[in-house]
C-alpha positions, -999 to +999 in steps of 0.1 A: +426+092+019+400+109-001+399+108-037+398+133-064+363+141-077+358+114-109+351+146-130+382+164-125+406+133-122+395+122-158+402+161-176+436+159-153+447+127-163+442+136-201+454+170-195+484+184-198+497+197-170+481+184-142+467+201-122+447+190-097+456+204-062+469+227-051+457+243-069+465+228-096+493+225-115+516+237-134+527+265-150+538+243-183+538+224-214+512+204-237+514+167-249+529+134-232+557+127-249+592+125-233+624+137-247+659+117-240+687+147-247+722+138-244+741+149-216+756+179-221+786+180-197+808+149-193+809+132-157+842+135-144+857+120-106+844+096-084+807+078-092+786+089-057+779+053-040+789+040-075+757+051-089+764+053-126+737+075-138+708+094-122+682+104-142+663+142-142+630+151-158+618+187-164+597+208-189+612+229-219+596+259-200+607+293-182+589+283-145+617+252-152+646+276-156+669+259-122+667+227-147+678+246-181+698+266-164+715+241-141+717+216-172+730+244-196+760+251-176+769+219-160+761+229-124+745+201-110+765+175-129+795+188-113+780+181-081+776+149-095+813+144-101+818+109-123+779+099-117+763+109-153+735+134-150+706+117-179+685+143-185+646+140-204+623+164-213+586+164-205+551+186-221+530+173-194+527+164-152+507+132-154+539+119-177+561+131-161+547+107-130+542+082-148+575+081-157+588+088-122+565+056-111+581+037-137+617+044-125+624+061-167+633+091-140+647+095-107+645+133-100+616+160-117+610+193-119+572+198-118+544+215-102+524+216-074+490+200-086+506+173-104+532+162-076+503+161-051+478+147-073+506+115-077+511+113-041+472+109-033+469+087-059+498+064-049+482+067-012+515+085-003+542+061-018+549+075-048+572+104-044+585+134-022+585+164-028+625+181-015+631+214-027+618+246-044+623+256-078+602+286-089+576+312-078+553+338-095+551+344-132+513+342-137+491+372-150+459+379-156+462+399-188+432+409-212+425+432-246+424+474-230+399+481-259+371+455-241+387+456-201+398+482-183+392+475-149+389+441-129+351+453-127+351+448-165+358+409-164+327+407-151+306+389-187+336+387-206+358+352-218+389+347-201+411+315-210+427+295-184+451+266-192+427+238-180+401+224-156+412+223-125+449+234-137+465+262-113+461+285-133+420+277-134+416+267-098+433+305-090+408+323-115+379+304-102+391+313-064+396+356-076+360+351-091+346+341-059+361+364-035+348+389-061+310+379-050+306+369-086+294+330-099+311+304-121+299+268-126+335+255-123+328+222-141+311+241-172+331+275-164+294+292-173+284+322-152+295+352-144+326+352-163+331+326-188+361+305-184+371+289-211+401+260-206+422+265-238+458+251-238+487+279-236+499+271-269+470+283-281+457+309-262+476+337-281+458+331-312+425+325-298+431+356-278+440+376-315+408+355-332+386+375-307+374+342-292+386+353-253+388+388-245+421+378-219+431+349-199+446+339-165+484+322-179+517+317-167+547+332-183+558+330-213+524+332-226+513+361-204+540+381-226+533+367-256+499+377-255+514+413-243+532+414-276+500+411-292+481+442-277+471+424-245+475+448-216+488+431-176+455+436-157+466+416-123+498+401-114+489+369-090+514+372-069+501+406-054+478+380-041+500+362-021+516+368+010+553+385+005+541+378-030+550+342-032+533+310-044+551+277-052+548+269-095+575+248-093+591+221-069+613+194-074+607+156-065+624+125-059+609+088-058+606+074-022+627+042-032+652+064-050+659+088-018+661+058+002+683+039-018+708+072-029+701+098-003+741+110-016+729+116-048+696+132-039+718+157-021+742+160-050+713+173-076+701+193-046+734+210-039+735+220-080+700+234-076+710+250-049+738+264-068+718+270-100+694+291-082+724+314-065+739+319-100+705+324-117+698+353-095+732+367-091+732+366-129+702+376-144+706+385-176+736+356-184+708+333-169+683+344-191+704+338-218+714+303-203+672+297-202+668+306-238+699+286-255+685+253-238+648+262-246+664+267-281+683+235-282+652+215-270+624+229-291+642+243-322+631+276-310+642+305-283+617+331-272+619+362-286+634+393-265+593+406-266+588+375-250+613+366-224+628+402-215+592+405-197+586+374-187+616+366-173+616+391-143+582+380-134+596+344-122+617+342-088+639+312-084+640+297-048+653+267-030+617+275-007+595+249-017+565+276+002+546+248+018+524+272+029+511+281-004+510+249-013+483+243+010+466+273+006+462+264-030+445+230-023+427+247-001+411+266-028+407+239-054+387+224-026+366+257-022+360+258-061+345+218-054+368+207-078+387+186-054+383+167-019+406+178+006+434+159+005+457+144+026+492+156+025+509+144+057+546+136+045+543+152+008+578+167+020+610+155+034+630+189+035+661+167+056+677+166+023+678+207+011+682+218+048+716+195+053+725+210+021+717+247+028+729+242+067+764+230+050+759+265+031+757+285+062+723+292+049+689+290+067+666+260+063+631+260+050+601+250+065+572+223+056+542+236+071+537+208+090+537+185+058+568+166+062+575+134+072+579+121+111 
């Protein structure tokens, strides 16, 4: 299977999000350090397979809003019944697979480049990827005093998250289709890309030191609330404007060994998505209360109000997109092609959403036999 260029896996693996593949990665937080939180709803009935606890990992971020949500209100433990849902909290993909490898978690929220940059490295036995989580919620958004038009980026500094993050490997791919050059290793040339974590973007984008940057929401709004102006939403790049940010995963030995309670968690994200987006606002507010409770801080309404709408919630892990985006980080020659036969097993969601009455998503071709 081939490997990940030596350049890119080193920034990845110190990075913090991961993103290598597809496109690369995530749309979410910095650091490596993992969060225990006590569970917030009590386990109550029968244990599934007498399993006493499973254990979930996700990031204290808005593309991650099926977890805080789902946590928030109880959802999936109640599918759960008496088997306790643990729950830890993560600022960075590469820990959060380490910590899947290491069995400290069972289930994790996480995206694309990150989940498929673990599976190459394991040579396919590390994890699956079984359901959808989030799409959308990244903009290209820059200072209206120094770019009007997408013409304008042209010689100006636009921050992306990192090398070879999602975010990155999607502005390097708009600058080529634009006819226009970028080193993608440096991120010298026709535009300058400069790799600059989210959490600090906004007040390198206030310093003067980019003139606007390619970021997923929240930051996109936070840097609204500053002056920045919404030049280009991604996902009018995207077919049906849709793109995979986040999926959820299982380990291989865990599915295998609890396939009941990989369907219980799937059945409350399942659930958590259909409440999310029958209650938007009440959702929102469920997002916020848990970002509040596991940071010490809730986004302001300036923040989140936009922010939140940008984001769609769906059980569709888009597969298709998936591919697409590895397909690009390969254009940008920050990756080798990878392969990604049997990155899904969808058996799980479909059973669920089939027991639903609902339709069943598809893995384009990336599942397992």
């Amino acid at each position: 299977m081939p490997a990940i260029r030596t350049t890119v896996r080193r920034s990845l693996a110190a990075a913090a999000a991961l993103p290598l593949l597809a496109v690369a990665l995530t749309a979410c937080g910095y650091g490596s350090q993992a969060k225990d939180e006590k569970v917030a709803h009590a386990a109550k009935g029968e244990k599934i397979g007498g399993l006493d606890t499973v254990k979930l990992g996700y990031f204290p971020n808005l593309t991650h809003a099926t977890a805080l949500v789902g946590d928030q209100e109880g959802i999936i433990q109640k599918e759960l019944g008496g088997t306790k849902l643990s729950t830890a909290t993560f600022n960075a993909g590469p820990s959060e697979i380490e910590a899947l490898n290491a069995g400290s978690i069972d289930i994790g929220f996480i995206g694309p480049s990150p989940a498929v940059n673990g599976y190459v490295k394991s040579q396919g036995k590390s994890l699956r990827i079984i359901g959808g989580s989030a799409s959308g919620g990244v903009k290209l958004v820059v200072n209206p005093k120094k770019i009007k038009t997408l013409d304008d980026v042209k010689g100006k500094r636009i921050a992306t998250p990192q090398l070879g993050n999602t975010q990155d490997v999607a502005f390097l791919n708009w600058i080529a289709e634009k006819g226009w050059k970028v080193d993608p290793q440096s991120g010298k040339g026709d535009v300058s890309v400069v790799r600059t974590e989210n959490k600090v973007t906004p007040n390198a984008y206030l310093s003067g030191s980019v003139d606007g940057a390619w970021v997923p929401e929240p930051t996109a709004s936070k840097l609204v609330s500053d002056g920045a102006k919404v030049l280009l939403d991604e996902s009018t790049l995207w077919p049906d404007k849709k793109f995979v940010i986040t999926n959820v995963i299982v380990s291989q030995s865990f599915l295998e060994e609890h396939p009941d309670v990989v369907e219980a968690v799937l059945r409350g994200t399942v659930k958590t998505n259909e409440w999310i987006n029958a209650n938007p606002d009440k959702a929102k507010a469920s997002a916020n209360a848990k970002l509040q409770e596991l940071t010490g801080k809730a986004l302001p309404p300036e923040v989140i109000d936009p922010a939140w709408p940008s984001i769609r919630f769906t059980d569709d892990p888009l597969a298709a997109t998936l591919d697409a985006q590895a397909g690009h980080a390969v254009k940008a020659d920050l990756l080798e092609r990878p392969d990604l036969a049997g990155i899904y097993d969808l058996r799980p969601l479909n059973k669920v959403l089939e027991a639903e009455g609902r339709p069943s998503f598809a893995d384009a071709g990336l599942g397992v036999k």
